[in-house]
C-alpha positions as CSV (number, residue, x, y, z in Angstrom):
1,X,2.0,-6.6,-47.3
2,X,4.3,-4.2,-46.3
3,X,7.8,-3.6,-47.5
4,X,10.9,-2.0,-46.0
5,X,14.5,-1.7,-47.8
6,X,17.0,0.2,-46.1
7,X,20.0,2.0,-48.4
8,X,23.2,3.5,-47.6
9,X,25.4,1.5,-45.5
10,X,28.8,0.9,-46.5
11,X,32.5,1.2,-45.0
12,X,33.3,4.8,-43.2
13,X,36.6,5.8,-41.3
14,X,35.8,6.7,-38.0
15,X,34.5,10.1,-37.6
16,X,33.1,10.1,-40.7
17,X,29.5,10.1,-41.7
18,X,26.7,8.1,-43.2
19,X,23.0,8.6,-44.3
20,X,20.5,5.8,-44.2
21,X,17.1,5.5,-45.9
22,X,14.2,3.5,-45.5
23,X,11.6,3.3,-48.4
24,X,8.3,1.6,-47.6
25,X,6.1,0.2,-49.9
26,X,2.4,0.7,-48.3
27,X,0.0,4.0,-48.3
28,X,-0.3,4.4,-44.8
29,X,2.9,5.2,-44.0
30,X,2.2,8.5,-42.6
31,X,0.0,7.0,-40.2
32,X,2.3,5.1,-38.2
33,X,5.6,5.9,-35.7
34,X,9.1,4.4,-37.4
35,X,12.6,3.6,-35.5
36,X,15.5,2.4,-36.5
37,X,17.4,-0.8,-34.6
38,X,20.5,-2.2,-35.1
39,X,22.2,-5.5,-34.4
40,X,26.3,-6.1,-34.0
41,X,27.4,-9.6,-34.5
42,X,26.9,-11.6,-31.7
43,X,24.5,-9.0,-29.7
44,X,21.3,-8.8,-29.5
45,X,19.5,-6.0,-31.9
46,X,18.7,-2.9,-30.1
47,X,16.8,0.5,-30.5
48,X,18.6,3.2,-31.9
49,X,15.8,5.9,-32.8
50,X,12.1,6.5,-33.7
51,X,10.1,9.1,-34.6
52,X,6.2,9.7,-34.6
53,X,4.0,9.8,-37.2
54,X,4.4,13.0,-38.4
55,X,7.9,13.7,-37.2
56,X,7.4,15.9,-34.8
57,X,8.5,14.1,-32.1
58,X,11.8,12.1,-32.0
59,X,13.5,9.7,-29.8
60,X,16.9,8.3,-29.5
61,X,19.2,5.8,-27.6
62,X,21.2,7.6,-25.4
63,X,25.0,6.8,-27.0
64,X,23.2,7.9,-30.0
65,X,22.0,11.0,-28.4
66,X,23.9,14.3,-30.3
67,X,25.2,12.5,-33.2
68,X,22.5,10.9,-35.3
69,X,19.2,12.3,-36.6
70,X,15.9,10.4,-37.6
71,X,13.7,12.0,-40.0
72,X,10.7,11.3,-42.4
73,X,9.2,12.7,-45.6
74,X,5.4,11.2,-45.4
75,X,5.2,12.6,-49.2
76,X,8.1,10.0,-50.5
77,X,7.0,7.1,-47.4
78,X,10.8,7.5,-46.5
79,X,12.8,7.2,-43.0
80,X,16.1,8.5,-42.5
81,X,19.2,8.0,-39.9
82,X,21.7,10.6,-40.4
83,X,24.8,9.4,-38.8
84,X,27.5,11.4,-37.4
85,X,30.7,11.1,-35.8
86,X,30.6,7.5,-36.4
87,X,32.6,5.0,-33.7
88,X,33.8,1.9,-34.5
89,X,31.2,0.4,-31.6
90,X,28.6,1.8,-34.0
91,X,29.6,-0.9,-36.6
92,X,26.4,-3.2,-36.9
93,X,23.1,-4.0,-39.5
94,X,21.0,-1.4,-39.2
95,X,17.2,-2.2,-39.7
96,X,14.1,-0.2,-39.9
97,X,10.6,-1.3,-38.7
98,X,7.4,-0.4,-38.4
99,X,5.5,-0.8,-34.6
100,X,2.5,-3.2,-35.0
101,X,0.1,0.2,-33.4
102,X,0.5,2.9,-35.5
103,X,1.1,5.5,-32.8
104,X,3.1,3.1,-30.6
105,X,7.1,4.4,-30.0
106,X,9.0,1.3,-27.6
107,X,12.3,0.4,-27.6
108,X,11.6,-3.6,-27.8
109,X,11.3,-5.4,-30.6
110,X,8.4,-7.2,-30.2
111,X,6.2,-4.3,-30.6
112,X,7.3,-4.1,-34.4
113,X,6.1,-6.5,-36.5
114,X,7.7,-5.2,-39.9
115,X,11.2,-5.1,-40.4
116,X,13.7,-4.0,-43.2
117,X,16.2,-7.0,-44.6
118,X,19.0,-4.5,-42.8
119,X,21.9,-2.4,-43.9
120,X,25.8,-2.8,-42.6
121,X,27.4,-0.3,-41.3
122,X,31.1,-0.6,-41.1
123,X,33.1,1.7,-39.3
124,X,37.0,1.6,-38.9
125,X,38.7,3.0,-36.4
C-alpha cells in the first residue's frame, strides 16, 4: 500500500512564500510521474503541477506558471511545491498523488489513484 503525507502548509501574508513536501512510503517511487492538486472550499480540486519520473520534465497550471516549482529527490521518495508570490486565490488543501500508470502526466483526477490526506494553505491578503 502506498502512502503519501504532505508537510508544510500553514498561514502566509500574501506575497510570501511556502514550501510543500510530499514523502511516500513505497520503493518505486522513482518509477512513476507525481503532481500536485489542490481543492478551495466549495470548488472542485484541480491540477496545479506534475513532474515525470525522473524530474526532467515538469508541468504546471497556467496561474501557477512563474511562481511555483515542482521538484523530486528519487533518493529520499520526496515531491516538492515551492510556492511563490502567494495570492489569496491560492488559499486551498493542497494534495499530492500518484497517476495509476507510472509514466502517465493528466490534469484529471481520475487518472491518480493515490492521494495524500492534503495540506492547507492559507494565504491572507
Amino acid at each position: 500500500q502506498v502512502q503519501l503525507v504532505e508537510s508544510g502548509g500553514g498561514l502566509v501574508q500574501a506575497g510570501g512564500s511556502l514550501r510543500l513536501s510530499c514523502a511516500a512510503s513505497e520503493g518505486s517511487f522513482n518509477s512513476y510521474a507525481m503532481a500536485w492538486f489542490r481543492q478551495a472550499p466549495g470548488k472542485e480540486r484541480e491540477f496545479v503541477a506534475a513532474i515525470n519520473w525522473s524530474g526532467s520534465s515538469t508541468y504546471y497550471k497556467d496561474h501557477v506558471k512563474g511562481r511555483f516549482t515542482i521538484s523530486r529527490d528519487n533518493a529520499k521518495n520526496t515531491v516538492s511545491l515551492q510556492m511563490n508570490s502567494l495570492k489569496p486565490e491560492d488559499t486551498a488543501v493542497y494534495y499530492c498523488a500518484r497517476p495509476v500508470s507510472p509514466r502517465s502526466i493528466t490534469w484529471n483526477v481520475w487518472d491518480y489513484n493515490y492521494w495524500g490526506q492534503g495540506t492547507q494553505v492559507t494565504v491572507s491578503s
